[in-house]
C-alpha positions as CSV (number, residue, x, y, z in Angstrom):
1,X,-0.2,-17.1,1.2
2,X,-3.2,-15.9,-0.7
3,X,-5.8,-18.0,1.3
4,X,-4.3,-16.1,4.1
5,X,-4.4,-12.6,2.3
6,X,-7.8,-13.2,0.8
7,X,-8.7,-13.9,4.8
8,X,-7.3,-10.4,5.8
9,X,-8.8,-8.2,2.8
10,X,-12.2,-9.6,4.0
11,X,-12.0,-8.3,7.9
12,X,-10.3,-5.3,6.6
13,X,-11.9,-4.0,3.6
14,X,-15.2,-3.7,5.3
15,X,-13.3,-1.6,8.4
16,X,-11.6,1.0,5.4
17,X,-15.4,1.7,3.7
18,X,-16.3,3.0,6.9
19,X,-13.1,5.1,8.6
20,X,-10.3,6.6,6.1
21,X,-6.8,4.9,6.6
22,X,-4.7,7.1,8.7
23,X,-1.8,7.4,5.7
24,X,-4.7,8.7,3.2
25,X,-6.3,10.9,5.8
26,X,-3.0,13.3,5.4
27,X,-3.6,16.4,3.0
28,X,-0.9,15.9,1.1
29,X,0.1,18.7,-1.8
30,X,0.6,17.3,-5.3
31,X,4.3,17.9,-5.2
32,X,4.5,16.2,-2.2
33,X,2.7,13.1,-3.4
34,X,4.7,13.2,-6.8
35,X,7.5,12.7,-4.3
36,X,6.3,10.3,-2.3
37,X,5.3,8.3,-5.8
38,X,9.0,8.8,-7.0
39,X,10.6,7.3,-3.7
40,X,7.6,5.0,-3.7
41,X,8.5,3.5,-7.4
42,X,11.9,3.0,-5.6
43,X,10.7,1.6,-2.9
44,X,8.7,-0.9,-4.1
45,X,10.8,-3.6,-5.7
46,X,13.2,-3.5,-3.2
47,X,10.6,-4.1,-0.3
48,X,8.0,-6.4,-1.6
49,X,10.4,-8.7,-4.0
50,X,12.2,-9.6,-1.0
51,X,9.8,-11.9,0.4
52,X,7.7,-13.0,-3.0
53,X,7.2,-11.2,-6.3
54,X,6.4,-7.7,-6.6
55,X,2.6,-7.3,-7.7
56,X,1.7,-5.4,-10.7
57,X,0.0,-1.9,-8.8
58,X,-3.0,-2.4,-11.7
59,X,-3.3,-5.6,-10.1
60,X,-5.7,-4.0,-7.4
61,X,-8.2,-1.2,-7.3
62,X,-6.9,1.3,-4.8
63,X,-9.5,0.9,-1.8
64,X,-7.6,-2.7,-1.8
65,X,-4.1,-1.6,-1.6
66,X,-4.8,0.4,1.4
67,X,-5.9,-2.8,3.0
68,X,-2.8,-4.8,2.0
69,X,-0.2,-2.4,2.2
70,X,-1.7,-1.9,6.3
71,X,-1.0,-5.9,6.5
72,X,2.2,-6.1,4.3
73,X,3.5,-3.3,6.6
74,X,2.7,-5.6,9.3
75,X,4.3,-8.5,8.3
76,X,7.6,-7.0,6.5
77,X,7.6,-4.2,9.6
78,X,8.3,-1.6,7.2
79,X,8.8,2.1,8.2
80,X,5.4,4.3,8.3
81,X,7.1,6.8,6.0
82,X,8.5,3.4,3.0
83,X,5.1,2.4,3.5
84,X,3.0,5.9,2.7
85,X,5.5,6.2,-0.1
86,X,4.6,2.2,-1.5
87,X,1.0,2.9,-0.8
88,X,1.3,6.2,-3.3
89,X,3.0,4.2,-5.7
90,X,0.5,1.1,-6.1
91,X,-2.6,3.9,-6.3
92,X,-1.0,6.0,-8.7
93,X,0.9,3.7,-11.3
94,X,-2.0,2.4,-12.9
């Protein structure tokens, strides 16, 4: 599993240095992201513990959870709006 993420961050981090992820690219107020960090913080245990352990969001800088939340979003076919709130979570809860 982390041969096979450490594969995927290398094709994708390069592509996010060059183009802004679509979820990031939203101007978001700071209400609304304190929102999206509160149902993010939900969110998170419940999604990503149900297939392996929930990582710690210091864990990764937060150019590299954009790249793994776009693949974890793939693979768990979470909902574009669970993911936005995840990805807010794992930036902001360092």
């Amino acid at each position: 599993m982390m041969k096979r993420l450490a594969i995927v961050l290398a094709l994708v981090v390069p592509m996010l240095t060059s183009t802004m992820p679509v979820m990031a690219a939203q101007q978001l107020t700071e209400a609304q992201k304190q929102q999206l960090f509160l149902k993010g913080a939900k969110l998170w245990p419940i999604y990503c513990n149900h297939c392996h352990n929930a990582r710690n969001p210091a864990e990764y800088a937060p150019y590299q959870w954009n790249a793994i939340m776009m693949h974890m979003r793939t693979q768990g076919n979470l909902p574009a709006d669970d993911a936005q709130a995840i990805l807010e979570f794992l930036k902001r809860a360092r």
